[in-house]
N, CA and C atoms as a LAMMPS dump frame, in Angstrom:
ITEM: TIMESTEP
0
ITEM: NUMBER OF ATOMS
315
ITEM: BOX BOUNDS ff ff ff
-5.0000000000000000e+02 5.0000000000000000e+02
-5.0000000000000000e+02 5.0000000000000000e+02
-5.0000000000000000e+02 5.0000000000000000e+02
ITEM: ATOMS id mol type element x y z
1 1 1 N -86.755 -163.789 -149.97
2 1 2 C -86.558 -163.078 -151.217
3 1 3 C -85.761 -161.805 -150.988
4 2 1 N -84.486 -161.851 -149.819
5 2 2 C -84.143 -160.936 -149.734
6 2 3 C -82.905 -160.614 -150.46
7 3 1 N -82.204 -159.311 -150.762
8 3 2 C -81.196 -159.733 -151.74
9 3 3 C -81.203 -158.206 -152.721
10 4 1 N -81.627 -158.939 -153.402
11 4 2 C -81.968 -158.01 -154.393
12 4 3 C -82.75 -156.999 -154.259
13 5 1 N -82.063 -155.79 -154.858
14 5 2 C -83.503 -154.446 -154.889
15 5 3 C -84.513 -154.326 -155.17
16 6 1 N -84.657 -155.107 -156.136
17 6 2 C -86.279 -155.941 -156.89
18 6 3 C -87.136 -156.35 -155.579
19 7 1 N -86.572 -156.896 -155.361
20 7 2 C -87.047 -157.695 -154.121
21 7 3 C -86.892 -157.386 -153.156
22 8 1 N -86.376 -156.402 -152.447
23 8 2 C -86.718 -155.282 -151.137
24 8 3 C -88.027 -155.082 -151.377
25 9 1 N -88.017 -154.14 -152.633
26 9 2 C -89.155 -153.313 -152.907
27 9 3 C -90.582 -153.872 -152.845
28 10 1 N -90.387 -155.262 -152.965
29 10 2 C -91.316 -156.568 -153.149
30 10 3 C -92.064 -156.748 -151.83
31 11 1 N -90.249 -156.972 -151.33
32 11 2 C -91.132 -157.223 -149.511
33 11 3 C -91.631 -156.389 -149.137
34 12 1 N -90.768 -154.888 -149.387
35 12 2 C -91.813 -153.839 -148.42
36 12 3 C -93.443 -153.173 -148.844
37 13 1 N -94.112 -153.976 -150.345
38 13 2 C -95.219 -153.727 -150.496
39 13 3 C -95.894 -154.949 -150.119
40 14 1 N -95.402 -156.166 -150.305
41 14 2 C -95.94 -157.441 -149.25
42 14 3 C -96.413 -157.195 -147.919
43 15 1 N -95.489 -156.772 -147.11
44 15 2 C -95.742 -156.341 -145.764
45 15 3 C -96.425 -155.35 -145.637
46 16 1 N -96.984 -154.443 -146.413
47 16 2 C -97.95 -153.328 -146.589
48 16 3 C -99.122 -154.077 -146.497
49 17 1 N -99.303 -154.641 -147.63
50 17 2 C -100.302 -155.544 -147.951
51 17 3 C -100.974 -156.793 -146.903
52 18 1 N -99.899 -157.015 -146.309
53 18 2 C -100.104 -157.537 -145.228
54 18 3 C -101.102 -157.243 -144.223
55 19 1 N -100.066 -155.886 -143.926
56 19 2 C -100.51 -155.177 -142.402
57 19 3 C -102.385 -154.584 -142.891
58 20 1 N -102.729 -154.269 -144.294
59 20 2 C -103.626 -153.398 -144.825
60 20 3 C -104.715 -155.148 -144.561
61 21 1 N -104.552 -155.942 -145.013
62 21 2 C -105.128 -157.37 -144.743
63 21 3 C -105.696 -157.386 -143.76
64 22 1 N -104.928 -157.314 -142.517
65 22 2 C -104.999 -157.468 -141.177
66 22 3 C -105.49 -156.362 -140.273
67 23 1 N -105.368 -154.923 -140.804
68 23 2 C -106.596 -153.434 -140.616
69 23 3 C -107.653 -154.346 -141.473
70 24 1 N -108.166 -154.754 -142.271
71 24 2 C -109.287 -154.946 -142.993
72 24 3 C -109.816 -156.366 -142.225
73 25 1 N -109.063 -157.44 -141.864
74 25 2 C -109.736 -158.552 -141.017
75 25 3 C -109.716 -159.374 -142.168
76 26 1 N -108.882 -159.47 -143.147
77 26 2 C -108.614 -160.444 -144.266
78 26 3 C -107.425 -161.185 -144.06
79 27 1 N -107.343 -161.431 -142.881
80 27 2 C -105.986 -162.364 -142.815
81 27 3 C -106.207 -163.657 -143.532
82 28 1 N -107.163 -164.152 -143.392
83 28 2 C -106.969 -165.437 -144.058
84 28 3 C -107.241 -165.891 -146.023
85 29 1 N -107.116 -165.037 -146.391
86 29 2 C -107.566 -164.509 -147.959
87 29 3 C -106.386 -163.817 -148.51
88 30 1 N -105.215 -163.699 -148.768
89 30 2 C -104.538 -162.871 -149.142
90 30 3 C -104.618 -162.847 -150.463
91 31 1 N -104.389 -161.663 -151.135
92 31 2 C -104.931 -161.458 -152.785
93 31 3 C -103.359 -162.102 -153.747
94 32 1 N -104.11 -162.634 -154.491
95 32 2 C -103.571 -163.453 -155.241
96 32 3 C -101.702 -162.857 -155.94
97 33 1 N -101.539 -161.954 -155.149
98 33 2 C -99.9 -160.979 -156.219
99 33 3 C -99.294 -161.236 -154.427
100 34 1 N -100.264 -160.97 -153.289
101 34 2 C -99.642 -161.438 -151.773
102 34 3 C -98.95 -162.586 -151.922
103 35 1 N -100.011 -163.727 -152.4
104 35 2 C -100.141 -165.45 -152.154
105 35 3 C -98.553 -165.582 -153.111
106 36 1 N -98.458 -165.104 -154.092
107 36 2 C -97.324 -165.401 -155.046
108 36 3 C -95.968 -165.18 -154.467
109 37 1 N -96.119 -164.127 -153.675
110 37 2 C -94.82 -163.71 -152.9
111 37 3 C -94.209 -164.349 -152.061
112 38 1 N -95.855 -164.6 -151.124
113 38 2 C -95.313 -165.626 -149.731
114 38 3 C -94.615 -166.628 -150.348
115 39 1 N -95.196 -167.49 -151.533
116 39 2 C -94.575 -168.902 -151.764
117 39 3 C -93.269 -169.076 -151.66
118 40 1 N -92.456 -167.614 -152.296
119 40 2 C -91.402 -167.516 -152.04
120 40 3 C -90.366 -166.627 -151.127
121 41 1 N -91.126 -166.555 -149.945
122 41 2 C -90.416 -165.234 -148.879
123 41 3 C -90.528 -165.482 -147.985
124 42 1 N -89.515 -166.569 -146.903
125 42 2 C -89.871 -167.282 -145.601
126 42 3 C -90.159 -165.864 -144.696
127 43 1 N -89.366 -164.592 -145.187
128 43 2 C -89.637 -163.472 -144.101
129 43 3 C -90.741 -163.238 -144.213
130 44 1 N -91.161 -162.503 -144.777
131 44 2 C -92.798 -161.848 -145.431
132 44 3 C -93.844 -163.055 -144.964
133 45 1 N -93.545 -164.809 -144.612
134 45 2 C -94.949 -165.533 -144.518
135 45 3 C -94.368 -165.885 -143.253
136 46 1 N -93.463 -165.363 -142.826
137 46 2 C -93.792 -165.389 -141.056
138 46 3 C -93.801 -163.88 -140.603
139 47 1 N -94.108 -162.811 -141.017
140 47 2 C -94.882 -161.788 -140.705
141 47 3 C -96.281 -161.958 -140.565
142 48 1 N -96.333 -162.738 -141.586
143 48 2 C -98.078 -163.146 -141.684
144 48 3 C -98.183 -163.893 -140.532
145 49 1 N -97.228 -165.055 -140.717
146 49 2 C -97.799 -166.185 -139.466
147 49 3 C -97.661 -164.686 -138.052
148 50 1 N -96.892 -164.407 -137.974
149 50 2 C -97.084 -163.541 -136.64
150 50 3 C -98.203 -162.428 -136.273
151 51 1 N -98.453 -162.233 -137.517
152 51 2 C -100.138 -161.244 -137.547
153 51 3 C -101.601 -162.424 -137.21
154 52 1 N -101.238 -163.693 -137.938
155 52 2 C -102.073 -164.101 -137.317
156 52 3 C -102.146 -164.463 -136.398
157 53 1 N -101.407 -165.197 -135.667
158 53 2 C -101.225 -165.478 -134.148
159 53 3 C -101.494 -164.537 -133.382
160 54 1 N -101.324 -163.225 -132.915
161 54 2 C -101.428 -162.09 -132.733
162 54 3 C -103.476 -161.453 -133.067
163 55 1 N -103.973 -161.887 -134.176
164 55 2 C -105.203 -161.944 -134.433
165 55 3 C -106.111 -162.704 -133.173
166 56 1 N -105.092 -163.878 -133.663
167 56 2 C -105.868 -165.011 -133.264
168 56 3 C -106.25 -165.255 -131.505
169 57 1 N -105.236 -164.301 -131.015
170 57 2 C -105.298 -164.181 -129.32
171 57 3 C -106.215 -163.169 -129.044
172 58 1 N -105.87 -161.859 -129.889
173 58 2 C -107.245 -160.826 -130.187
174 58 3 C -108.631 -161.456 -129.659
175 59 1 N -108.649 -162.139 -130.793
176 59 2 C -110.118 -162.589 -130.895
177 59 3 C -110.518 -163.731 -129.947
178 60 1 N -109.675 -164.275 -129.051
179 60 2 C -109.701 -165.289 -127.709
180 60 3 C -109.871 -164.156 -126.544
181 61 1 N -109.723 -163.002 -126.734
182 61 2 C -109.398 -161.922 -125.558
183 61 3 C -111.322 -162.515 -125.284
184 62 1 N -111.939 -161.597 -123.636
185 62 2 C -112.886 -161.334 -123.264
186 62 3 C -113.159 -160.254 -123.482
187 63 1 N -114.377 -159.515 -123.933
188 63 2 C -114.832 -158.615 -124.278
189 63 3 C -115.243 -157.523 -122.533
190 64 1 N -114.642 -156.379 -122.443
191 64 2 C -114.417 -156.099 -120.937
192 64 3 C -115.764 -154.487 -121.378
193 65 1 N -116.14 -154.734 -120.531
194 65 2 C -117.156 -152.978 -120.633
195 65 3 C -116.592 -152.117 -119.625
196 66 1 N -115.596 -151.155 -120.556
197 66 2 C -115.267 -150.033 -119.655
198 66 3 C -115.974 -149.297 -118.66
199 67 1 N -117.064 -149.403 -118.858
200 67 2 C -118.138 -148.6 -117.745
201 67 3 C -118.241 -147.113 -118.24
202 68 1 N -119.343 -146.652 -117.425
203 68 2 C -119.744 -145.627 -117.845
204 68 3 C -119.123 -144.256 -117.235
205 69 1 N -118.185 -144.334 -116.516
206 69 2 C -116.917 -143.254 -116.342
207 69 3 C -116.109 -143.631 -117.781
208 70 1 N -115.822 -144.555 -118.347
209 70 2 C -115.155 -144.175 -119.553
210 70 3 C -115.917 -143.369 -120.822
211 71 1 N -117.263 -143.61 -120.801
212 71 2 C -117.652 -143.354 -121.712
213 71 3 C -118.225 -141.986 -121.561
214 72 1 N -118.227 -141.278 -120.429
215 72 2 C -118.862 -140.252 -119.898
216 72 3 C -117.156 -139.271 -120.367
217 73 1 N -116.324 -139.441 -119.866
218 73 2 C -115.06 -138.944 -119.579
219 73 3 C -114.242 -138.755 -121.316
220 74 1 N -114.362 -139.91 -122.248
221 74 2 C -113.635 -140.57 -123.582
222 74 3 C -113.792 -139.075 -124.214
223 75 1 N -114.894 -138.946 -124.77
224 75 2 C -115.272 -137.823 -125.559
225 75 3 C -114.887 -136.149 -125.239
226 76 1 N -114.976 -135.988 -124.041
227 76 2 C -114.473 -134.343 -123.691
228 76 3 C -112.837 -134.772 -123.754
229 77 1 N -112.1 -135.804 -123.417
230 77 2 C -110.852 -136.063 -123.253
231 77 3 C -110.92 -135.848 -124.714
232 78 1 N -111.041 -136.445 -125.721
233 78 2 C -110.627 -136.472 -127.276
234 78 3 C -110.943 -135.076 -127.702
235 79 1 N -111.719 -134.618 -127.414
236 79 2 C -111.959 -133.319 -127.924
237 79 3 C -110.943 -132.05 -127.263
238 80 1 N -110.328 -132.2 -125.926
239 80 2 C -109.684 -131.625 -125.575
240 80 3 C -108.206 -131.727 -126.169
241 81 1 N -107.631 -132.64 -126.496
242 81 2 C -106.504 -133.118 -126.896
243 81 3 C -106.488 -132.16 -128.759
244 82 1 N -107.815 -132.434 -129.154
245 82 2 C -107.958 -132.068 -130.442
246 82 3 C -107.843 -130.682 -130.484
247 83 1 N -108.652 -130.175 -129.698
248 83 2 C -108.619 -128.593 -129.325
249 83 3 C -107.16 -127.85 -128.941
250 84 1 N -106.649 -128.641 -128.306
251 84 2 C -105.015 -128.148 -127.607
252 84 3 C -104.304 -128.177 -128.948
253 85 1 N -103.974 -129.003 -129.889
254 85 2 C -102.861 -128.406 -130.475
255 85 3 C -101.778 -128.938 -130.859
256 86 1 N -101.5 -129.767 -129.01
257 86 2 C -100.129 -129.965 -129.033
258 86 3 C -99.742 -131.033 -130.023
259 87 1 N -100.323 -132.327 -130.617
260 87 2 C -99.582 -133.082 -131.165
261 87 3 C -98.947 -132.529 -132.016
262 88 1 N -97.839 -133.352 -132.484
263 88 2 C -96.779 -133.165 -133.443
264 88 3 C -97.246 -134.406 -134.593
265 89 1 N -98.27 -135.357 -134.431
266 89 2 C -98.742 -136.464 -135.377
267 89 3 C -100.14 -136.341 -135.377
268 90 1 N -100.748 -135.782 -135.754
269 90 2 C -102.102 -135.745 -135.791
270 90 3 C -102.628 -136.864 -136.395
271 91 1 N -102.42 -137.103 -137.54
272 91 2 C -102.751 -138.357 -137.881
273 91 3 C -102.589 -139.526 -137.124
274 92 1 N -101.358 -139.535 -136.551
275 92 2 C -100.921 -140.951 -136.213
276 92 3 C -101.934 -140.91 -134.42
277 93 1 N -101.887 -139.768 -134.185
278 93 2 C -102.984 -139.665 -133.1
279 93 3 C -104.307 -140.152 -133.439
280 94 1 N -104.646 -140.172 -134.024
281 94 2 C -106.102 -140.298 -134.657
282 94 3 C -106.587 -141.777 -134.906
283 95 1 N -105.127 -142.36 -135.367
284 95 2 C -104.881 -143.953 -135.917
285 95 3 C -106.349 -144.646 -135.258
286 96 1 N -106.162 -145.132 -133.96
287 96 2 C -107.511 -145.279 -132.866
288 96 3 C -108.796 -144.663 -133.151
289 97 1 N -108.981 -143.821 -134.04
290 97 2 C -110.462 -142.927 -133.6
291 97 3 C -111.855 -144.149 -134.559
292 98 1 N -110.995 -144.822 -135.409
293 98 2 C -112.472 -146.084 -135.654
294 98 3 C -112.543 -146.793 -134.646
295 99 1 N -111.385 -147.278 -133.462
296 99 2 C -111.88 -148.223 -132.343
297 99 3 C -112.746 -147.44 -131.802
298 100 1 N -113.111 -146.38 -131.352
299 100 2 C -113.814 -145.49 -130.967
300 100 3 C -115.296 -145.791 -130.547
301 101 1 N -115.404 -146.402 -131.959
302 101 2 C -117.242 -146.309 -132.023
303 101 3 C -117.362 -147.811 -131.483
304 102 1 N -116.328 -148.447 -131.133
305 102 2 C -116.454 -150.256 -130.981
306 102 3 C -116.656 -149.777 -129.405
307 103 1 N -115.89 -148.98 -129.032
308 103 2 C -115.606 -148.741 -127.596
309 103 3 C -116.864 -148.358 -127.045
310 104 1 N -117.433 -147.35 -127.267
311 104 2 C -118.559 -146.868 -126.557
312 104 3 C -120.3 -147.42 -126.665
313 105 1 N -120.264 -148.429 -128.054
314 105 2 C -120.655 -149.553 -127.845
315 105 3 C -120.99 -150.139 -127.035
């Protein structure tokens, strides 16, 4: 559906929608204004196919326990980084801080 400005604008909230799917663990459900798009956007439903594939190895991974030097060490490290200053993306630093609680888990 590429082409038209209509339809830029289309894809680039598709692929939002996408990626927001796939932070949420709804890959396989896409909401019904998604589903309408893909039918017609070979780009946009092989983004998907590539998020899921990409999921789908995720979730084949082994679950590894950092040990307890990571978990001893994780927290003064994050807090130091936070304390310093230096980023220039704070947010985008942060992106990670819900894996967080999976991690020390």
């Amino acid at each position: 559906m590429n082409g038209k400005k209509n339809n830029i604008v289309d894809c680039r909230h598709a692929r939002q929608m996408i990626l927001q799917s796939f932070d949420e663990g709804l890959m396989g459900n896409p909401a019904p204004s998604l589903s309408r798009h893909l039918a017609g956007c070979g780009s946009c439903r092989s983004e998907l196919d590539k998020l899921r594939l990409l999921s789908g190895g995720l979730q084949r991974l082994p679950v590894q326990d950092p040990g307890d030097d990571f978990r001893i060490n994780l927290l003064p490290a994050v807090r130091f980084k936070l304390k310093s200053g230096r980023s220039t993306h704070p947010r985008r630093d942060l992106a990670w801080a819900p894996s967080l609680g999976l991690a020390v888990l």
